[in-house]
N, C-alpha and C positions, 0 to 999 in steps of 0.2 A: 435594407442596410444591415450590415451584420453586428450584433450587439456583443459588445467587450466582455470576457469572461467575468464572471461574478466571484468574490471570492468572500465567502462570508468569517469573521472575524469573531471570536468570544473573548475579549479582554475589559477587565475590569477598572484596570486604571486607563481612566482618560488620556493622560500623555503619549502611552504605547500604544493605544488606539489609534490616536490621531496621527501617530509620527509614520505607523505601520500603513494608516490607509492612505495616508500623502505618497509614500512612497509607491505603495502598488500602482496609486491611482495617475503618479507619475509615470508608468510601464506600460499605462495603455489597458490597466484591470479597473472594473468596478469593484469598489468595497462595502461589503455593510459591515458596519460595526457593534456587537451585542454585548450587553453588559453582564450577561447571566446565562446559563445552560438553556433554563427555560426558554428564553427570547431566541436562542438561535435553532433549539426549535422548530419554535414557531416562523421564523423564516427561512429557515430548511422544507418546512414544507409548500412554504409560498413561491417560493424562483429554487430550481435544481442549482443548486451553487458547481461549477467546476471546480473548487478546492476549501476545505475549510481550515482555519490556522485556531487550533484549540488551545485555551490558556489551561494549565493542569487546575490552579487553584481558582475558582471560581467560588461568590457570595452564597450561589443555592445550590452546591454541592462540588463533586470530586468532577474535573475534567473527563478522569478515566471511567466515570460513571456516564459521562456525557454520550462518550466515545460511543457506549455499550449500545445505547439507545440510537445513537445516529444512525449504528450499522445493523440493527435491524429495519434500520427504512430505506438507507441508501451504500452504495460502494463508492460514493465520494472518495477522493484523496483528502487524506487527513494528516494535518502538522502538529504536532503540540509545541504548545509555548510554555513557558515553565523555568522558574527560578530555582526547582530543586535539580543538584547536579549531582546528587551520587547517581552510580555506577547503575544499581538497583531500579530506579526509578527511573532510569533511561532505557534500560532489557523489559521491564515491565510495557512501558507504550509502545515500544517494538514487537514483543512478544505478542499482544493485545492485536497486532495488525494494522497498526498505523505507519506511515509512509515516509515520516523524518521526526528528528524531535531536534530543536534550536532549544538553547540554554540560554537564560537570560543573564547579563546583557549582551544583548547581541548584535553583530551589525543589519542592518537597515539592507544592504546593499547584499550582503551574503544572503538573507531572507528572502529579498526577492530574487534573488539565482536558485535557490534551493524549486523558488517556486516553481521558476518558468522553466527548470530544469522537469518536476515533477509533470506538468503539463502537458510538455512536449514528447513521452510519453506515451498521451492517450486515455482515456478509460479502458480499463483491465475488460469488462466487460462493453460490447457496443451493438445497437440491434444490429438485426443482419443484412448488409444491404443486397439489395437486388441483384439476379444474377445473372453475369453475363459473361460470352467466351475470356474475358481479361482478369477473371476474379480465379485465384488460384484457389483448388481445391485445398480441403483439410488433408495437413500430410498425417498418416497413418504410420503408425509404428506398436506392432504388436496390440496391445490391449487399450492403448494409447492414440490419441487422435488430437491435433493440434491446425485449431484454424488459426493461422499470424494474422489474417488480413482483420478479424473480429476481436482475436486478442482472449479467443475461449479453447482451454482445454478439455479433452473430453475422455472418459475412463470406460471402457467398458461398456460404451454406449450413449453415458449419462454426460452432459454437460458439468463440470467444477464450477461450483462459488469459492473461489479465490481472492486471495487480500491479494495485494498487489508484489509483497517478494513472494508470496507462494506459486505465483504466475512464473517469476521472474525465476525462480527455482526450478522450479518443475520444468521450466522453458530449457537451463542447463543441460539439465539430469537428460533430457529428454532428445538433445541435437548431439550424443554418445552413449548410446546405452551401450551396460556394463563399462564404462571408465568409472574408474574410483577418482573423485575429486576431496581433497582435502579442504577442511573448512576455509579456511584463510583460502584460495580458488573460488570458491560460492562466495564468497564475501565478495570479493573483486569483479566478480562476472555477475551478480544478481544485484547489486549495492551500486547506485551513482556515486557516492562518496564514503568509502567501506571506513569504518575505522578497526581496525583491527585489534583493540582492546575490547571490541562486543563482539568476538570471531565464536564463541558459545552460544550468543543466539540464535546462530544456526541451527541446534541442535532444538531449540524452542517451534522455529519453523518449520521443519523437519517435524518433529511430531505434531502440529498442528496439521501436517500436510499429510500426514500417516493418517490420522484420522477421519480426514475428508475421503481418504479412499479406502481405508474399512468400511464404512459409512455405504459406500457403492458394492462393496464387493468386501466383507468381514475376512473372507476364509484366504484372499490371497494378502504381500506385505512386498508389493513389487521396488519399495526405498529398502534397499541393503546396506548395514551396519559396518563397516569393513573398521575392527577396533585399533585404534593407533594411527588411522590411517584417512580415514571419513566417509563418505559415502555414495554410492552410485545407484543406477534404474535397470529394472529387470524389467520388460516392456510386456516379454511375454505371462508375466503374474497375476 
């Protein structure tokens, strides 16, 4: 029997807890619910959760300290939760590589569309399954190699650890190399739900994603700059 996606929760007040995992648990998700960084943790390690909903302000420490530690163990998708609504503190968890940030208070019901939107998706990263004449090769494009079916890009040879818009970026740049697309375009084509007053975080992912391919290859910068204008992929770089 197949077991309902797990979705682990780090919120400190009781009532958002409770109302967050009725609701999931209303949609057909399993929820655990943590009161502290530490505890989800600890059950991070125990069940691979399909998605975690992070509260920023947590008892034993920064949510965005949580974040940090999570994703050196897993590529989970990750939500923050969170009553802080400047501008700032929303490009920061974005920035960081998390996957939505919901403001509090929020609806119950947009939450979980956010979620099952998230889900259906995929993991960015997935083993590889076995092969056979129906599994479409990795299409190759210059210095660039992209399996859709696994959901893994590859540089130069090397496999990318990617957050999930830097997949969803690289995915753009990558099905027209050499078009210039301007930010607000990546926003729309990389973003389920762009808003368009964080259209400069692009430019956050964008060098996070420059640096995963220095990283493989220092001497080439195959993300082109186009100023006034935004940016495009040179495949053969």
């Amino acid at each position: 029997m197949q077991t309902s996606p797990l979705i682990l929760l780090a919120e400190d007040e009781p009532a958002i807890a409770e109302a967050v995992g009725f609701a999931l648990q209303s949609e057909g998700y399993r929820c655990r619910a943590c009161a502290t960084g530490g505890a989800l943790l600890e059950a991070l390690a125990q069940e691979p959760p399909a998605l975690i909903l992070l509260d920023v302000g947590l008892p034993d420490g920064s949510g965005f300290d949580v974040f940090r530690r999570v994703r050196e163990l897993s590529g989970v998708p990750v939500v923050f939760l969170t009553a802080r609504k400047e501008e700032i503190d929303r490009v920061v968890g974005l920035e960081m590589g998390a996957d939505d940030y919901v403001v509090k208070p929020f609806s119950l019901r947009e939450l979980v569309a956010r979620v099952r939107t998230i889900l259906r998706r995929g993991p960015v990263r997935m083993a590889a399954p076995a092969l056979s004449p129906s599994v479409a090769a990795p299409v190759v494009s210059g210095k660039f190699a992209h399996d859709g079916g696994r959901r893994v890009m590859s540089y130069h040879g090397q496999s990318l650890d990617l957050t999930l818009h830097e997949y969803r970026l690289l995915e753009v740049l990558l099905q027209h190399p050499g078009r210039v697309y301007t930010r607000g375009q990546l926003l729309e084509l990389a973003w389920e739900a762009p808003d368009h007053r964080l259209d400069r975080t692009i430019d956050s992912h964008i060098k996070s994603l420059r640096a995963k391919l220095r990283a493989v290859n220092g001497s080439a910068d195959p993300i082109r700059t186009h100023r006034g204008m935004g940016y495009s992929l040179d495949t053969s770089a």
